[in-house]
C-alpha positions, -999 to +999 in steps of 0.1 A: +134-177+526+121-210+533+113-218+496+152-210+487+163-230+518+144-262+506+158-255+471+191-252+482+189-284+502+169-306+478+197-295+453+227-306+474+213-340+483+206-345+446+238-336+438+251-360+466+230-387+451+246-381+416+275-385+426+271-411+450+258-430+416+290-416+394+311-428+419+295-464+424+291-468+382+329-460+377+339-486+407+319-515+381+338-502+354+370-500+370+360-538+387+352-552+350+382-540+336+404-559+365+383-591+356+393-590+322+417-615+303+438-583+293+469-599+312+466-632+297+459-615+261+493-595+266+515-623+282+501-648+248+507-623+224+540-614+233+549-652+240+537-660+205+556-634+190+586-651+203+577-687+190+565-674+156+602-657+155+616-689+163+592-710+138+607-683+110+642-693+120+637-727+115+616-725+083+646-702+069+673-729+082+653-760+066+645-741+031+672-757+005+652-750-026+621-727-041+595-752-029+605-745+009+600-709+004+561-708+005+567-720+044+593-692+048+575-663+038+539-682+059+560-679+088+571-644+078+534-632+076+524-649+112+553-630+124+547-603+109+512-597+123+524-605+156+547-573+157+524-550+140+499-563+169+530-552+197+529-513+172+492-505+168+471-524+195+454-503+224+467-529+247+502-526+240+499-484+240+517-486+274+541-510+269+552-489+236+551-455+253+579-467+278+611-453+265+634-480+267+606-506+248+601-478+223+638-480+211+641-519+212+601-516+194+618-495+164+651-519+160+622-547+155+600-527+133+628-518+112+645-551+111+613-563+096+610-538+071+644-551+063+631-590+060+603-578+034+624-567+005+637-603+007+596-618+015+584-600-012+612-606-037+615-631-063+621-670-050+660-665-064+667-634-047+652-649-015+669-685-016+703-666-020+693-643+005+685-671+030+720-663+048+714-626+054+681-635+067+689-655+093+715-628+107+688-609+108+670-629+130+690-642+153+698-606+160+660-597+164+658-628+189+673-609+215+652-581+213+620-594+210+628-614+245+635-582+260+605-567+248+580-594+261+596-591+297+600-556+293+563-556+281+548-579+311+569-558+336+548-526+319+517-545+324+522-558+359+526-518+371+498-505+351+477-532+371+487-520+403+482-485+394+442-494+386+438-511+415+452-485+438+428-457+418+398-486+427+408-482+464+408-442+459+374-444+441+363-465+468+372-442+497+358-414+479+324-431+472+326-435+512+325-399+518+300-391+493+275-414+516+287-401+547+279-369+536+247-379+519+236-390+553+248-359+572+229-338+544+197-360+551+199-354+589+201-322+579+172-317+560+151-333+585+160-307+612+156-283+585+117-294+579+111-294+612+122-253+614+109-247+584+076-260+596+076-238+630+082-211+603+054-219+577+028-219+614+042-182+613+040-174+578+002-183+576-007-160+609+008-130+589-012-145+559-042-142+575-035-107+586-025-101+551-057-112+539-073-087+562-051-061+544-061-067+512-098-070+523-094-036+530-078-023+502-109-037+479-135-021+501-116+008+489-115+003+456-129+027+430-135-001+405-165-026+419-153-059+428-176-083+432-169-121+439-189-148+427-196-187+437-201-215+413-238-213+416-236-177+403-246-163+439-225-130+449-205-140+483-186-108+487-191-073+469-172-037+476-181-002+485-177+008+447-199-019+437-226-009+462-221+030+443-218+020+409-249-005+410-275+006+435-280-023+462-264-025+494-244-050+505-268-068+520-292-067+491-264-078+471-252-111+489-265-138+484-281-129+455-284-147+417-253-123+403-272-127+364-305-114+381-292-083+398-267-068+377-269-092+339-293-067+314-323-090+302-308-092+265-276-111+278-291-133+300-293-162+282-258-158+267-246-152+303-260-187+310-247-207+279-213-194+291-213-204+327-225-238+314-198-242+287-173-232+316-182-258+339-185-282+314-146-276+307-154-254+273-134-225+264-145-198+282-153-164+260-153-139+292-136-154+321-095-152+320-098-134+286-085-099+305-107-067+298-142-074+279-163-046+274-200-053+276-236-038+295-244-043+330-276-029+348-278-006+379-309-011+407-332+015+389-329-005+357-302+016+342-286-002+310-246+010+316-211+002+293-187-015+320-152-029+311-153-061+326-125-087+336-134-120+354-105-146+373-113-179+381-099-192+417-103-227+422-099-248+455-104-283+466-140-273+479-156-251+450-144-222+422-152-185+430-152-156+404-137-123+410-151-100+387-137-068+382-157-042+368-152-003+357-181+021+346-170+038+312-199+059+309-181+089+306-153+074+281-180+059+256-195+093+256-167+108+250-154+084+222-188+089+208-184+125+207-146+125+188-165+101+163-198+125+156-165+150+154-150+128+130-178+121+106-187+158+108-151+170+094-155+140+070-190+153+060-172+189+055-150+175+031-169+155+011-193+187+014-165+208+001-156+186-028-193+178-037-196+221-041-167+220-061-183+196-085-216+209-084-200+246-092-180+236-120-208+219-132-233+244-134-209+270-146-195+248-176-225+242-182-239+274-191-205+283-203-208+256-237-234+279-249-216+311-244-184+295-256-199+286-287-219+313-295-183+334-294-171+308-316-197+312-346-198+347-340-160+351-347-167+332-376-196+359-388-186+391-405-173+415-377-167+451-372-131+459-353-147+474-324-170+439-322-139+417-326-124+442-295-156+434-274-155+394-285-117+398-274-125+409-243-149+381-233-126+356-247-098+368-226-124+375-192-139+340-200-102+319-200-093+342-164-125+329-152-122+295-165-085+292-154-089+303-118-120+279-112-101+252-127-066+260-101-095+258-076-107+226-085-073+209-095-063+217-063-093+198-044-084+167-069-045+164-063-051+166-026-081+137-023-061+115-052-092+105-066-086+102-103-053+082-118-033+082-151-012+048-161+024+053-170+037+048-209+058+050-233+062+090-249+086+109-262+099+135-235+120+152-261+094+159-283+070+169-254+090+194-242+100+210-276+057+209-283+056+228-252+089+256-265+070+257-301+039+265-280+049+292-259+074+311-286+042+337-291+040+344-254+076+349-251+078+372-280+049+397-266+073+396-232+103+401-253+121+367-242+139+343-255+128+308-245+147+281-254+152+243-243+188+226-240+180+187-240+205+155-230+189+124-228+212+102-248+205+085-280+164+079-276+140+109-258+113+077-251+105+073-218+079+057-192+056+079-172+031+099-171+025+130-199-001+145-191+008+151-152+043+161-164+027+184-197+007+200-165+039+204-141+057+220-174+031+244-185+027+261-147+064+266-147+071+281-178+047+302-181+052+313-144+085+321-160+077+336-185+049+362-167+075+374-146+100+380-174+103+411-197+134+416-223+154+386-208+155+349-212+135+317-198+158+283-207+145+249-204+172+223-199+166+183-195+192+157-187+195+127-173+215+117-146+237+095-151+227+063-161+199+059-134+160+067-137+157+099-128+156+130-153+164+165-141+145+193-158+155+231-146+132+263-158+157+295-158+147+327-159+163+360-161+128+380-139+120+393-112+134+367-088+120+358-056+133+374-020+149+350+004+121+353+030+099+340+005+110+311-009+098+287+015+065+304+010+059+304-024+049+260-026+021+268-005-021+272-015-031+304-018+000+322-018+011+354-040+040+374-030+022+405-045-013+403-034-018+443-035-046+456-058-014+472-084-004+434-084+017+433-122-001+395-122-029+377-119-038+343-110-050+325-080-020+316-062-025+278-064-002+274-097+031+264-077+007+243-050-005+224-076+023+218-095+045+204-059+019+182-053+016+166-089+056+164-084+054+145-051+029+123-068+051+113-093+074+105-066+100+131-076+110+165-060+105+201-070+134+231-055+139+268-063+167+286-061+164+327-064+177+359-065+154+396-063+160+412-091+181+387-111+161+356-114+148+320-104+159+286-108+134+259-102+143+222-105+123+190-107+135+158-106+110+128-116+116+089-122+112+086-159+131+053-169+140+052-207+125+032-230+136+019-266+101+006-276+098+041-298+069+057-304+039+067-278+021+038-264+005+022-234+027+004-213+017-022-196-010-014-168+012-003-136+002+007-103-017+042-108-006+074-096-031+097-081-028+123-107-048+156-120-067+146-152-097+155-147-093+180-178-074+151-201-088+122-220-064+090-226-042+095-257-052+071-287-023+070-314-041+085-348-025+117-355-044+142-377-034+141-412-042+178-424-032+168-463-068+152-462-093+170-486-131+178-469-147+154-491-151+131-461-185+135-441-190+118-410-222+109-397-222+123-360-254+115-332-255+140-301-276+131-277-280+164-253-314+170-233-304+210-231-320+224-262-290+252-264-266+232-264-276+207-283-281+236-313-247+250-308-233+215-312-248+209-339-234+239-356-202+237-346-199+201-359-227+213-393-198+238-397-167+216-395-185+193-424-208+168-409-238+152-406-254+157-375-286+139-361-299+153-329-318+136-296-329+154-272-326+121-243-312+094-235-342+072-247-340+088-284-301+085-284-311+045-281-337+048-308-318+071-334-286+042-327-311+017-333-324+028-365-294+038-382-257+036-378-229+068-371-194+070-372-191+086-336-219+094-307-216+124-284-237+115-252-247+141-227-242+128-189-271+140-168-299+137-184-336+124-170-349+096-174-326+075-192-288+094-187-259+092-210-248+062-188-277+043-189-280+052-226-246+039-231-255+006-215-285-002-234-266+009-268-238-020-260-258-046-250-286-047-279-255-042-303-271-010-318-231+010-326-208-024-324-174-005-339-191+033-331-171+050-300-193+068-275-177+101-266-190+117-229-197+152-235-208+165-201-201+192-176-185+171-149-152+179-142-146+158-107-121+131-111-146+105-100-173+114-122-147+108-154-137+079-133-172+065-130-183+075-170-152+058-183-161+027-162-194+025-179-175+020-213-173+055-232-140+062-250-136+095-234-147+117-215-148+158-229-158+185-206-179+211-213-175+238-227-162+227-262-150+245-289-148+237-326-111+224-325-118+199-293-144+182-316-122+179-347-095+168-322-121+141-313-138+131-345-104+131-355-093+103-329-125+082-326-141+080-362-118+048-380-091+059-406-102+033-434-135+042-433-149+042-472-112+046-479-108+076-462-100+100-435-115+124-411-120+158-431-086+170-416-082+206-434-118+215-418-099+202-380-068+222-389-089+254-400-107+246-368-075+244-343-060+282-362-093+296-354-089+289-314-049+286-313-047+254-299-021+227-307-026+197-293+007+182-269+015+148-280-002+124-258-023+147-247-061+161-259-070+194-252-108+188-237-119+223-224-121+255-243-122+296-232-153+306-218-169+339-224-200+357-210-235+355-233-264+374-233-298+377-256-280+393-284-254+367-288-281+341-287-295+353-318-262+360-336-253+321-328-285+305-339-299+331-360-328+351-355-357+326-363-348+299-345-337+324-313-370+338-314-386+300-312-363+289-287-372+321-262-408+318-272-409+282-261-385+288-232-409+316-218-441+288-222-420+262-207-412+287-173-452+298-174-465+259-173-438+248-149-452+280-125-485+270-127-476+233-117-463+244-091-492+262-078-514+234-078-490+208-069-494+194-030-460+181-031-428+189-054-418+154-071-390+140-092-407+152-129-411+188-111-375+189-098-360+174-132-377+204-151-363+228-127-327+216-135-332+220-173-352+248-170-324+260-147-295+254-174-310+270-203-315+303-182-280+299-172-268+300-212-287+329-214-272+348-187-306+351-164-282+342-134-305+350-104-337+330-122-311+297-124-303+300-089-338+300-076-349+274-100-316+253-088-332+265-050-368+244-060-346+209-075-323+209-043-352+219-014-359+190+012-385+161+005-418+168+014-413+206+016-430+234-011-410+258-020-419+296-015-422+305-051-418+344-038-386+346-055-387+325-084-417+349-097-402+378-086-372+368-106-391+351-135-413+390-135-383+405-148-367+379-172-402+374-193-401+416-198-364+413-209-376+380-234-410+397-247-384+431-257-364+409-274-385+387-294-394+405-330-426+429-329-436+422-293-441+449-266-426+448-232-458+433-215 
């Protein structure tokens, strides 16, 4: 109340004093224009107007030939000034606004406009003219004197009427000081309550303080407050709790021995000092700090700590607020072991992944190829029925682990594809050509309906959009018998976007379910009569390689008549023609996992087979390097073998090849390594390096790319990916020639691929193997070697282990290949306790219980196949 009061006053009196100084300032003013000559200036001026009228009348009454007229027309021009003076001057403004001076002001004006077309004419219109202008004159005469007394009559009442508003301003600057001095008598009786008041005011203060006093005993948070010299003057009952010592302990005590933990000490100290040196404080007025403070039994605690500084003419005191958060940095800590253990899961889960499809395809390139060269060997029907029947067993198997592990690499966006240039026409038309033998056996009729204007090139992404194609049509397709599945793209309008709709005339999907069917794991028809198989992750897949596009994927359906589904993608045409890389973009997260980049040879099937191409595959499992090499000894080529990464380096070093297949995980020197050492000693300058390795994460391609191979092919590989890749890799001009084409063609009817533009076909089928196919695919002498040496090879590494103390890297390196040759041979239970001794925990033995149990029965099943030996 008091503060406003003083406000209110101190702003009247200032306003008071304002005015008071307006009010004096305008009475100088109105005082210096009084003192002015502006009476004399108007009184001359109009006086001179009249004698310069007067000087004109005589100079026109003297002027008897031309050489008088230069006086005339002088005399003109002084009176002339003199009346435009009267017309525009500021002095005259209220002598012209009177009414009747305005009149006689115009008769003048215009009488002088009158005089100038004789002025300004020639000297013989003006010397006969001389008559007319003295009329004119002698009647301006009259005028012009009533003017000037009209004029100082003006004047003399605009004069009186300043001095009377002087007098006003005067009275009113009177009052303005008589109330200036009421205001300040005022304001001195006002003090004098207001200071009887203030004497009131600080009593209740002081009970106030007694209030608040009470409230911080109170307090849950410990309040503690410090002096200058760092001793504690005042501490609460929460501070007493939270740090041990009584109150009487605590004051009067060094605040940074009793509470400060010994590691902060000295940083404690360099702050105070900074503070009281005038530094910038790091802790005090910088709100809520969160640091350690100590209890009485030595207890090391988290606080959240806030410190104000109160300063006073006699010293500065430091209130220190502090709050035990114990129980919140537990539980923080505990949400973030939470955290990391989810995040462990995951990375767990995707590691499995990779480590599963890696020891499977593993295993699988031997079984895959000895299908391969046994479908090439003389066969009876029933054998091509059985070899059938693994083919078909071995792509289920292969497909659903790959939906499985697609899956896991759309959703972590780990590997990427850049957009180009391709021809989306074509593609799709590939993809109808592809699928006309499916439809057949179904009894469909597929066909595509395109619009995309005058050119089908666009920029994207194929091989995410091949992908997205394949699951829907042949989703269509599976549920169709004796209909129709159309495929019709169009662009919209003259935007980005294309539209491409799969139609099908099936089994249509219920109402209930079509929110249902986008979703992982999901089959509508999951009973053991199911009509279809599959894992339920097609659809998934394909919606989330849509959103990654940044399109949109819809169906619409009817049970029993049919489905609709939609896609719309951002696929910008382009006139550049042809299929090339665009310029690097921003990389969508995309499934490739199974796709290597697109390079633009074609294969030219024309070509005779007289081209050999000299081929070095460097593979440290001894089965698949064999079936490698027949498969590529087959297609036509010349094949040198290492079994390492070391003598992949040597073999490049001694001679040079056309193209290098390097395994991946190999000990001792891997394919990466290998890869390294070949490109830096300039041992295959010109000579691609092609990965062929059973790694099918996105981030292992990532990584092997990286290191500088051309691409990347996953195992297991049939005849038809090689010629695919010999076919890209190996230079076209080499000695003139080309790849031997018609031995790739032969090689692509044998397994019924063809190859989408853009787009290599990396992975084969994968069948089951046993002993017998391992002899048909290598034949039986070199069979019988292998399985002789492999059962050696098992025997040493058992007794090794025996006598070993501790298992170390060599031992768990031979356990991995060991591992993956049993797995080519179908010993599944002697791979997985082999894989149990490489993966057990450092510094542990294994308990080799199961590994001989398991080993028992394989070497019986090995000695009864090798030729003329007994089961031992």
């Amino acid at each position: 109340m008091s503060r406003s009061v003083l406000i209110t006053v101190g702003l009247v009196l200032a306003l008071l004093a304002v005015q008071s100084v307006r009010l004096g300032r305008e009475v100088l003013v109105r005082l210096e224009v009084l003192s002015t000559a502006a009476t004399d200036s108007l009184q001359w001026t109009l006086s001179q107007a009249e004698i310069e009228q007067l000087k004109l009348e005589n100079a026109v009454l003297s002027a008897r030939d031309a050489q008088n007229l230069s006086q005339v027309r002088r005399e003109f021009d002084i009176l002339y000034s003199r009346v435009a003076t009267i017309r525009e001057s500021q002095t005259f403004k209220s002598v012209r606004e009177a009414p009747e001076n305005a009149h006689i002001l115009q008769r003048i004006v215009a009488r002088i406009d009158t005089l100038i077309t004789y002025i300004d004419g020639p000297d013989e219109a003006l010397l006969f003219g001389l008559p007319q202008v003295g009329e004119i004159l002698r009647a301006n005469r009259d005028d012009l004197r009533v003017l000037a007394l009209a004029g100082l009559a003006e004047h003399a009442r605009t004069t009186e009427e300043k001095r009377l508003n002087l007098f006003a301003i005067l009275s009113r600057l009177a009052w303005v000081v008589l109330a200036l001095c009421v205001a300040l008598a005022l304001t001195a009786l006002m003090m004098g309550r207001l200071y009887q008041r203030g004497k009131r005011l600080a009593e209740r203060t002081r009970f106030a303080v007694a209030r608040m006093r009470a409230m911080i005993t109170s307090s849950l948070d410990a309040i503690l407050v410090v002096g200058d010299d760092g001793r504690i003057q005042e501490v609460n009952g929460a501070a007493e709790t939270i740090f041990g010592y009584s109150k009487g302990e605590a004051t009067g005590a060094d605040m940074a021995e009793l509470i400060v933990p010994d590691h902060l000490r000295d940083a404690h100290e360099q702050g105070m000092q900074a503070y009281r040196a005038g530094g910038t404080a790091k802790v005090i007025g910088q709100g809520r700090v969160q640091l350690e403070a100590k209890r009485k039994s030595g207890e090391i605690f988290p606080v959240e700590l806030s410190i104000t500084a109160s300063q006073s003419a006699e010293e500065t005191v430091f209130v220190s607020y502090l709050r035990d958060i114990s129980d919140r940095i537990a539980a923080e800590e505990e949400l973030t072991r939470t955290r990391d253990e989810a995040l462990a899961g995951e990375r767990a889960k995707a590691d499995l992944l990779t480590v599963m499809s890696h020891e499977m395809r593993t295993p699988l390139t031997g079984v895959l190829g000895a299908v391969e060269l046994l479908d090439a060997t003389p066969l009876s029907a029933d054998q091509r029925g059985y070899l059938s029947a693994i083919r078909t067993s071995g792509d289920r198997l292969m497909a659903h682990v790959d939906d499985v592990l697609q899956l896991s690499q759309v959703e972590t966006g780990v590997d990427y594809e850049h957009q180009r240039i391709f021809n989306l026409r074509d593609l799709v038309q590939e993809l109808i050509d592809t699928h006309q033998s499916v439809a057949r056996h179904g009894r469909n009729d597929l066909s595509l309906h395109c619009n995309l204007g005058a050119s089908g090139d666009v920029l994207g992404r194929p091989v995410a959009l091949k992908k997205i194609l394949v699951n829907l049509i042949e989703n269509a397709l599976q549920f169709t018998t004796d209909g129709a599945v159309s495929v019709d793209v169009q662009r919209l309008g003259k935007g980005d976007t294309v539209e491409i709709s799969i139609a099908d005339t099936g089994a249509g999907i219920a109402e209930r379910d079509l929110d249902r069917i986008f979703e992982d794991f999901i089959r509508l028809d999951a009973s053991y009569a199911r009509s279809s198989e599959g894992t339920g992750l097609g659809l998934a897949i394909t919606r989330r390689i849509v959103e990654a596009l940044g399109g949109d994927i819809s169906c619409e359906s009817e049970l029993g008549e049919g489905s609709l589904f939609t896609i719309s993608l951002p696929l910008p045409a382009s006139h550049a023609g042809g299929t090339v890389d665009a310029a690097p973009a921003e990389p969508t997260p995309m499934l490739t996992a199974s796709h290597a980049p697109a390079p633009q040879q074609s294969v030219d099937i024309s070509r005779s087979e007289d081209t050999s191409v000299r081929i070095l595959v460097v593979e440290d499992n001894e089965i698949n390097r064999l079936l490698v090499e027949r498969m590529l000894t087959n297609l036509g080529h010349q094949v040198v073998l290492a079994a390492g990464g070391a003598e992949g380096v040597a073999a490049a070093r001694a001679e040079r090849f056309d193209l290098i297949f390097m395994d991946i995980s190999m000990p001792e020197v891997d394919g990466i390594e290998a890869t390294r050492q070949i490109r830096e000693q300039h041992l295959a300058d010109g000579t691609q390096i092609v990965a062929l390795t059973a790694h099918v994460a996105a981030r292992d391609h990532a990584r092997i790319r990286d290191a500088g191979l051309a691409e990347v092919v996953t195992k297991p590989v049939s005849k038809a990916t090689l010629a695919d890749v010999i076919s890209r890799w190996v230079s076209r001009d080499r000695d003139g020639g080309d790849v031997p084409a018609a031995s790739i063609a032969a090689a692509k009817r044998e397994q019924g691929i063809a190859a989408a533009p853009g787009q290599t076909d990396v992975g084969s089928t994968d069948q089951g193997s046993d002993i017998t196919q391992f002899f048909q695919a290598l034949g039986a002498e070199r069979g019988a070697q292998f399985l002789a040496g492999y059962r050696e090879e098992v025997d040493q590494f058992l007794s090794d282990l025996r006598k070993a103390q501790t298992l170390d890297a060599a031992q768990r390196q031979e356990a991995h290949r060991l591992a993956g040759s049993a797995a080519v041979l179908g010993f599944t239970e002697l791979r997985e306790a082999l894989l149990t001794i490489e993966h057990i925990e450092a510094e542990e033995m294994p308990d080799l219980v199961a590994l001989v149990s398991e080993w028992e029965l394989v070497s019986r099943e090995i000695s009864a196949a090798l030729p003329g030996k007994a089961v031992g």
